[in-house]
mmJSON file of the N, C-alpha and C atoms, coordinates in Angstrom:
{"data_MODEL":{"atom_site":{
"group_PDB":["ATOM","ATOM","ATOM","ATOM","ATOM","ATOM","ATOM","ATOM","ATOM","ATOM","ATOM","ATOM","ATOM","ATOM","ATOM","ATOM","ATOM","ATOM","ATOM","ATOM","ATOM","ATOM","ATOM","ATOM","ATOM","ATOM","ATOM","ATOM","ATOM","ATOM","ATOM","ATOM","ATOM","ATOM","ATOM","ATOM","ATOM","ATOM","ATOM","ATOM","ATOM","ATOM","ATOM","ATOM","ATOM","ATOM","ATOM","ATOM","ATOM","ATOM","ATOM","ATOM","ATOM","ATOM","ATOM","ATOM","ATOM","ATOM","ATOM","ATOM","ATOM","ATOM","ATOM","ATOM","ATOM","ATOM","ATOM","ATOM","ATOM","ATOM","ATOM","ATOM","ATOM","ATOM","ATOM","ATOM","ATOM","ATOM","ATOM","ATOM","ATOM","ATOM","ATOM","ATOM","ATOM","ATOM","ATOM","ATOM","ATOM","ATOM","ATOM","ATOM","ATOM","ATOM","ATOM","ATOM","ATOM","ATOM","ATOM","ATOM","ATOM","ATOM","ATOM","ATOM","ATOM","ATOM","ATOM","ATOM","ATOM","ATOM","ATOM","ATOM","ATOM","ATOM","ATOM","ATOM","ATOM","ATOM","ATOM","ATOM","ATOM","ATOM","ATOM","ATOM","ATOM","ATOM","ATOM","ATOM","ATOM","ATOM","ATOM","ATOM","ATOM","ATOM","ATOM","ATOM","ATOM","ATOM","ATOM","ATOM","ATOM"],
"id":[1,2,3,4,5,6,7,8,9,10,11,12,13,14,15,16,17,18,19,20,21,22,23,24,25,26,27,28,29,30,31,32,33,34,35,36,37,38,39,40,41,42,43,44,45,46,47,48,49,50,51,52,53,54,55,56,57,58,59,60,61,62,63,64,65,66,67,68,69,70,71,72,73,74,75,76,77,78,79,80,81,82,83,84,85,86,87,88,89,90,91,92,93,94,95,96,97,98,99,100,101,102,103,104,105,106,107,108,109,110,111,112,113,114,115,116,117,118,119,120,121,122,123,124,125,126,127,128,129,130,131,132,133,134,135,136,137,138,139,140,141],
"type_symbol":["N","C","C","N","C","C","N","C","C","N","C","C","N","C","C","N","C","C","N","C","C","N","C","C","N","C","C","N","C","C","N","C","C","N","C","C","N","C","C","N","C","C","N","C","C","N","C","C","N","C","C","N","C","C","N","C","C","N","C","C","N","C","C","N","C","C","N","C","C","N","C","C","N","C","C","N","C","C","N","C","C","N","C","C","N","C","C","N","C","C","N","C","C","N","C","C","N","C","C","N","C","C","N","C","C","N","C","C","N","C","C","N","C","C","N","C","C","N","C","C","N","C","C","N","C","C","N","C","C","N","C","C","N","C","C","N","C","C","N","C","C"],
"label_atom_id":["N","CA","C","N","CA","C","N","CA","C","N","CA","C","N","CA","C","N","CA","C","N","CA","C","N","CA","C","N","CA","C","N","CA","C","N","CA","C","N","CA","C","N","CA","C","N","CA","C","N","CA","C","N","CA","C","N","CA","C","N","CA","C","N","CA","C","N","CA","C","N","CA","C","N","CA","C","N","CA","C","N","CA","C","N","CA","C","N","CA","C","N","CA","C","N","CA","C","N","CA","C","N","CA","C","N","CA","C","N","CA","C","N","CA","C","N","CA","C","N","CA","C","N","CA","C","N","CA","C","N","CA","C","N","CA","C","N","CA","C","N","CA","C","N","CA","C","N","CA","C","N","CA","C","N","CA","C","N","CA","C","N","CA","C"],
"label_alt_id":[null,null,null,null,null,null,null,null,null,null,null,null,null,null,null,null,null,null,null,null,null,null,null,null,null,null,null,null,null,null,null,null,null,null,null,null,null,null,null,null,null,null,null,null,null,null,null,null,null,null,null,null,null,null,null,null,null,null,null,null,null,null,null,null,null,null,null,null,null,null,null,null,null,null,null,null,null,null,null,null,null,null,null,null,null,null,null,null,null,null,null,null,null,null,null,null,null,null,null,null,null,null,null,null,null,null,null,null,null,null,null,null,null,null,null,null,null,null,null,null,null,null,null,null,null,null,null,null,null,null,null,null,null,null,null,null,null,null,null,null,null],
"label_comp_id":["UNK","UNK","UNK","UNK","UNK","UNK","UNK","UNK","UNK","UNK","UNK","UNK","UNK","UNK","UNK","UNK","UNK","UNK","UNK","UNK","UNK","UNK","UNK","UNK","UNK","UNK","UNK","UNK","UNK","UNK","UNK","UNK","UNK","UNK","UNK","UNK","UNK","UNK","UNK","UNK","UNK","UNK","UNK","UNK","UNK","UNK","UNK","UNK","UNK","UNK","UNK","UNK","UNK","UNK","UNK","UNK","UNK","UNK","UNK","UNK","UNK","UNK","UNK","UNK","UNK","UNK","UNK","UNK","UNK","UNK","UNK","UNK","UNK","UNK","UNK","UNK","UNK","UNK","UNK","UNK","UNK","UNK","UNK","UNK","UNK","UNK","UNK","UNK","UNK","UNK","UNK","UNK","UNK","UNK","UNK","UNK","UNK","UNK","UNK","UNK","UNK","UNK","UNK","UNK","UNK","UNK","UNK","UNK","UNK","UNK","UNK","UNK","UNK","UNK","UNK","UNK","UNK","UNK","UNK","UNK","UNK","UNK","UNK","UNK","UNK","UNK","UNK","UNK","UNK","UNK","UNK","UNK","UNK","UNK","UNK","UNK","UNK","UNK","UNK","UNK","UNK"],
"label_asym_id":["A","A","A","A","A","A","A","A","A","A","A","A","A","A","A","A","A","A","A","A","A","A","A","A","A","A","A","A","A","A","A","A","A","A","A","A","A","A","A","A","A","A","A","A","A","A","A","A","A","A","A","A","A","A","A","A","A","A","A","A","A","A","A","A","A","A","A","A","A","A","A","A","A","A","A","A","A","A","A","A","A","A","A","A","A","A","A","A","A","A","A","A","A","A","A","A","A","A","A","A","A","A","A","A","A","A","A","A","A","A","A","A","A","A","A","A","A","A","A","A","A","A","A","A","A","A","A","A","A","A","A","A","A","A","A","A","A","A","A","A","A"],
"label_entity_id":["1","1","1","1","1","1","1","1","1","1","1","1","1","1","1","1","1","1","1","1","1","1","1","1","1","1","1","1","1","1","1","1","1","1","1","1","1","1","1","1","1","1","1","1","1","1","1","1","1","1","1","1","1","1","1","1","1","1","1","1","1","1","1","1","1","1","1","1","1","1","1","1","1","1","1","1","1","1","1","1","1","1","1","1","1","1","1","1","1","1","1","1","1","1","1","1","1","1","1","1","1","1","1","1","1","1","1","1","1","1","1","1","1","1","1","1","1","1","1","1","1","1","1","1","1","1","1","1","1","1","1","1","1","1","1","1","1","1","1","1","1"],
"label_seq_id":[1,1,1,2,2,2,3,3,3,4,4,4,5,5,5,6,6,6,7,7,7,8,8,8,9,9,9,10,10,10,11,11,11,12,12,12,13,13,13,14,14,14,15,15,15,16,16,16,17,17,17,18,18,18,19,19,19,20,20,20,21,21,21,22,22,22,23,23,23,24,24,24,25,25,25,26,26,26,27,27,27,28,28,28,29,29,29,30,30,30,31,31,31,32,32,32,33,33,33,34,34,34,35,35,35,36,36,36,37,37,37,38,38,38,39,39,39,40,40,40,41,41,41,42,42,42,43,43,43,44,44,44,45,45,45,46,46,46,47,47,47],
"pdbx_PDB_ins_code":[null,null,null,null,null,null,null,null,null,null,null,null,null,null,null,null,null,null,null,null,null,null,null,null,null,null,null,null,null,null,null,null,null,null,null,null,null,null,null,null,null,null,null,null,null,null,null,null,null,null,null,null,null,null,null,null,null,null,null,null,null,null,null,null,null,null,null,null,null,null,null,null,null,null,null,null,null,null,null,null,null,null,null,null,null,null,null,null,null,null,null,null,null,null,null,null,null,null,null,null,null,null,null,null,null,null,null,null,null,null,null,null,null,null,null,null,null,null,null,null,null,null,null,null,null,null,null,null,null,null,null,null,null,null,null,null,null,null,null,null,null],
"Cartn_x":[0.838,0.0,0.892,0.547,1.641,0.302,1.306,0.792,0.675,-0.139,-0.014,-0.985,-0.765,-0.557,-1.806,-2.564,-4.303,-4.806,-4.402,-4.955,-5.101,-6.3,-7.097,-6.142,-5.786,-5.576,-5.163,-5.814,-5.798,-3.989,-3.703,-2.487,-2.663,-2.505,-1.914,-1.075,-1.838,-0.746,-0.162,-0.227,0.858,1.986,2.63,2.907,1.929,2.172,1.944,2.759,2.59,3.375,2.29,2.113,1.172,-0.261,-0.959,-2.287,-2.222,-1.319,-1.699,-2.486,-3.113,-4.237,-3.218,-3.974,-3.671,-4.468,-4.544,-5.803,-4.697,-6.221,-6.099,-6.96,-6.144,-7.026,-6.671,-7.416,-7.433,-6.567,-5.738,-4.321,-4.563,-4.349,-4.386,-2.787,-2.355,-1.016,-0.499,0.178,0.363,1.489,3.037,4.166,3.619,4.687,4.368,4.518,3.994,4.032,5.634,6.184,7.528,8.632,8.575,8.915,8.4,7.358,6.896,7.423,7.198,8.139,9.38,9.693,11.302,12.089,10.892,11.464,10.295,10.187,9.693,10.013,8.61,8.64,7.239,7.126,5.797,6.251,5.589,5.583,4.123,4.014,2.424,2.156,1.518,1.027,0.005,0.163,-1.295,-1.808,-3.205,-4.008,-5.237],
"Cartn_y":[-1.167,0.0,1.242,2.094,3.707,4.221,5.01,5.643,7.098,7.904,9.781,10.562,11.329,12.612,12.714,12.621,12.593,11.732,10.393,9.277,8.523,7.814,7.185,6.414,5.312,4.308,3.16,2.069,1.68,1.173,1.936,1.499,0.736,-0.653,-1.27,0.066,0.64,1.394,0.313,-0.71,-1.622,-1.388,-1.785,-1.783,-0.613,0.078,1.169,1.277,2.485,2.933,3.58,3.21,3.998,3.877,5.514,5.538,5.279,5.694,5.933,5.056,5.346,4.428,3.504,2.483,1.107,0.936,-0.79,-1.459,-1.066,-1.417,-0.615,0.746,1.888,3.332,3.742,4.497,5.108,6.29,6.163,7.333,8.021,9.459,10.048,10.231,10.369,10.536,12.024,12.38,14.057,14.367,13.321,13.404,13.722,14.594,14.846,13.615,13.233,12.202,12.131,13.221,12.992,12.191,12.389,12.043,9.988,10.139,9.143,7.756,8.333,7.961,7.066,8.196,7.543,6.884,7.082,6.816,5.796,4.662,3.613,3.382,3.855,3.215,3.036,1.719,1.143,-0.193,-1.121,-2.633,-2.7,-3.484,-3.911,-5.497,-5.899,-6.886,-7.729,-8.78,-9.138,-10.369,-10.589,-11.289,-11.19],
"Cartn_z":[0.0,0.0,0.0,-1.382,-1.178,-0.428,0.552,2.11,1.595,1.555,0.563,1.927,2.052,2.842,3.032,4.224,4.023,4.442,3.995,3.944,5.442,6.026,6.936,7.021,8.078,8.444,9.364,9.856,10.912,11.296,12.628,13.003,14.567,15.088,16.284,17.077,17.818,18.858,19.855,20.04,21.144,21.172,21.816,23.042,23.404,24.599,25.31,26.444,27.191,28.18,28.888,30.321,31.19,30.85,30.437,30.335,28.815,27.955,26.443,25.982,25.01,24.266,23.462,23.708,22.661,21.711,21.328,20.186,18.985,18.105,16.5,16.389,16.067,16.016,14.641,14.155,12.886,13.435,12.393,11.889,10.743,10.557,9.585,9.147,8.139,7.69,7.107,7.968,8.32,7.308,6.904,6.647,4.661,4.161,2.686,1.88,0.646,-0.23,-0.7,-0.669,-1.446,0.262,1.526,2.513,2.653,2.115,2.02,1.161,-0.006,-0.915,-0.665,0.003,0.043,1.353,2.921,3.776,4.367,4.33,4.843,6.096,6.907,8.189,8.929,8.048,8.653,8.281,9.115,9.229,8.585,7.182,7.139,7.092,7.983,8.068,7.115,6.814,5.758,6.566,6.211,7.035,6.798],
"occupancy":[1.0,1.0,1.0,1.0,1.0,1.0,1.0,1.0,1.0,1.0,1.0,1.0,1.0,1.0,1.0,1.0,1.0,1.0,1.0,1.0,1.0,1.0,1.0,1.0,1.0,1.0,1.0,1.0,1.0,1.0,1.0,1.0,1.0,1.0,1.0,1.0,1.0,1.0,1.0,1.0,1.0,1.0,1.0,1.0,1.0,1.0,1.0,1.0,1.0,1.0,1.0,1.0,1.0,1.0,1.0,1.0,1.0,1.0,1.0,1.0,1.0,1.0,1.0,1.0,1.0,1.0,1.0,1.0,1.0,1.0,1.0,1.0,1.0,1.0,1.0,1.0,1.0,1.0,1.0,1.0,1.0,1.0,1.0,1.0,1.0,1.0,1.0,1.0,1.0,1.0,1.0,1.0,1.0,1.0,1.0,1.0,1.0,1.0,1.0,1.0,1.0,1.0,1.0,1.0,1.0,1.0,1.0,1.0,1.0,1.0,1.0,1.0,1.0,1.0,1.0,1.0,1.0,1.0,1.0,1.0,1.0,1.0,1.0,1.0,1.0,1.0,1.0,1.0,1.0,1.0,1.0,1.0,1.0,1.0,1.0,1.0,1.0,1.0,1.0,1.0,1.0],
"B_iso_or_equiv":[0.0,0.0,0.0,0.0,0.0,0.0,0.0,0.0,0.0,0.0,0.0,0.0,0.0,0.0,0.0,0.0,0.0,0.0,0.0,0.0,0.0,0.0,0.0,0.0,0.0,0.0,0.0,0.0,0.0,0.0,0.0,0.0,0.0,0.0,0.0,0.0,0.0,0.0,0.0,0.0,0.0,0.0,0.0,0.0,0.0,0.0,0.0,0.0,0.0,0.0,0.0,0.0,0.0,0.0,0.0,0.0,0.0,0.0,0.0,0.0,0.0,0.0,0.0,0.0,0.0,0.0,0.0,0.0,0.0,0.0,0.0,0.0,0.0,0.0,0.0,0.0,0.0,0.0,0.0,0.0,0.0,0.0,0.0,0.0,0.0,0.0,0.0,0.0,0.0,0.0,0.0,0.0,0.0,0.0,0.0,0.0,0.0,0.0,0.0,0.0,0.0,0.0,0.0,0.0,0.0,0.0,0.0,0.0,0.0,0.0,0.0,0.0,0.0,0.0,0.0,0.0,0.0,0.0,0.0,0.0,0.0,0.0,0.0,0.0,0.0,0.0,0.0,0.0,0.0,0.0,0.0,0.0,0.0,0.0,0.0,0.0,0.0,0.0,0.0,0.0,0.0],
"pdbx_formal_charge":[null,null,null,null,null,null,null,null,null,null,null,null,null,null,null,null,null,null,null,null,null,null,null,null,null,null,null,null,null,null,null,null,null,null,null,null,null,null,null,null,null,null,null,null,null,null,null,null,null,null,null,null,null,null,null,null,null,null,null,null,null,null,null,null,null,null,null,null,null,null,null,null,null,null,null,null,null,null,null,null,null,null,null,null,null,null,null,null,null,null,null,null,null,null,null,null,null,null,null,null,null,null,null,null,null,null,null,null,null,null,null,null,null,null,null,null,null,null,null,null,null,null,null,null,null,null,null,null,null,null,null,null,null,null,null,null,null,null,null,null,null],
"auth_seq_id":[1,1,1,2,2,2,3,3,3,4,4,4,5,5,5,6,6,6,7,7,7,8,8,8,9,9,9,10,10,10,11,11,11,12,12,12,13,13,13,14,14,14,15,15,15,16,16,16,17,17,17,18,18,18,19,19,19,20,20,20,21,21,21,22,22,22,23,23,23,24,24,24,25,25,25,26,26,26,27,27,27,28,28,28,29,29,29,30,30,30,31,31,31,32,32,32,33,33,33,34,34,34,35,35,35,36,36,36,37,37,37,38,38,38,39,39,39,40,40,40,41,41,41,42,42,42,43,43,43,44,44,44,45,45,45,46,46,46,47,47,47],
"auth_comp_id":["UNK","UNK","UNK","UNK","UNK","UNK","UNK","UNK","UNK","UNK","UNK","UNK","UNK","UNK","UNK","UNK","UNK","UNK","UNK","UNK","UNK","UNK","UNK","UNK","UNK","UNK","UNK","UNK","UNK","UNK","UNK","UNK","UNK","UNK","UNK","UNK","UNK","UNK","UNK","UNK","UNK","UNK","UNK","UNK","UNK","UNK","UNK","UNK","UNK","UNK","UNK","UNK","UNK","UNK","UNK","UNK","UNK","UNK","UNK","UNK","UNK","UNK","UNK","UNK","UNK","UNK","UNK","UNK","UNK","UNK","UNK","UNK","UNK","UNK","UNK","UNK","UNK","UNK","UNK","UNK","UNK","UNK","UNK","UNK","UNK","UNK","UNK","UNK","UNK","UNK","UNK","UNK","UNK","UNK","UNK","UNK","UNK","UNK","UNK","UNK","UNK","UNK","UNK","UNK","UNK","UNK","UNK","UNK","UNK","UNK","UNK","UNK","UNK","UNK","UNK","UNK","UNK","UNK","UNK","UNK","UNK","UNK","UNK","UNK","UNK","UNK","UNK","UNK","UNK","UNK","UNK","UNK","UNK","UNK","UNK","UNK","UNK","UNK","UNK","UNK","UNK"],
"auth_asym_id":["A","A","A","A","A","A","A","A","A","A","A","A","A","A","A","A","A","A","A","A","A","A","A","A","A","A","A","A","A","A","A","A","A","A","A","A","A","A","A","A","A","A","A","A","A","A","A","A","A","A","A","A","A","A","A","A","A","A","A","A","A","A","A","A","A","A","A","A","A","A","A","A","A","A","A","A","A","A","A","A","A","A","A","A","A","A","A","A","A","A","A","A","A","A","A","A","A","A","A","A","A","A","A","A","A","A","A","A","A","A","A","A","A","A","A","A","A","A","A","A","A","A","A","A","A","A","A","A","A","A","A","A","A","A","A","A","A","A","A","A","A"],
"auth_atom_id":["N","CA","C","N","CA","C","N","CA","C","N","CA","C","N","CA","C","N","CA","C","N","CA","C","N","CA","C","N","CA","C","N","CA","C","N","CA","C","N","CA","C","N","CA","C","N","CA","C","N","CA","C","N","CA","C","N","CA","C","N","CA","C","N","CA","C","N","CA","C","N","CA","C","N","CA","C","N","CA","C","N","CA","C","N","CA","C","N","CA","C","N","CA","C","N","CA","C","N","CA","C","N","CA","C","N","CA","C","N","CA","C","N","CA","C","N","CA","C","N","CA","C","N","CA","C","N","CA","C","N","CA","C","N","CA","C","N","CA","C","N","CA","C","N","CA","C","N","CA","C","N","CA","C","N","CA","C","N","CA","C","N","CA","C"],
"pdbx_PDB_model_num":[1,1,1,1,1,1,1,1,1,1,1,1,1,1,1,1,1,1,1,1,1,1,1,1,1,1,1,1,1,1,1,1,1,1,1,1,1,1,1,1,1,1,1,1,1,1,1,1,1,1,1,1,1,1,1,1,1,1,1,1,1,1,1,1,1,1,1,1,1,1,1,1,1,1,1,1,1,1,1,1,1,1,1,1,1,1,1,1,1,1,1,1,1,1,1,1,1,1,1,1,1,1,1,1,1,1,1,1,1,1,1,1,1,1,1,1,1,1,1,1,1,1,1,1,1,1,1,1,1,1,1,1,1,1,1,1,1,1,1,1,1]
}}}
């Protein structure tokens, strides 16, 4: 999946620390398409 600037999507917050929220929460993706592009850092899982 190319990830673009805008775009919805469910991320696993786990671990956690303290109170922070866990689960799976919907993420919006803040970073520019050209940042994107080129710097991979997401784990995607299939299932």
């Amino acid at each position: 999946m190319k990830l673009k600037r805008g775009m919805i999507i469910d991320v696993n917050l786990d671990p956690t620390l303290g109170s922070e929220t866990g689960k799976i929460r919907p993420c919006i993706i803040v970073t520019n398409n050209t940042y994107n592009e080129r710097v991979p850092v997401i784990q995607e899982e299939k299932g």
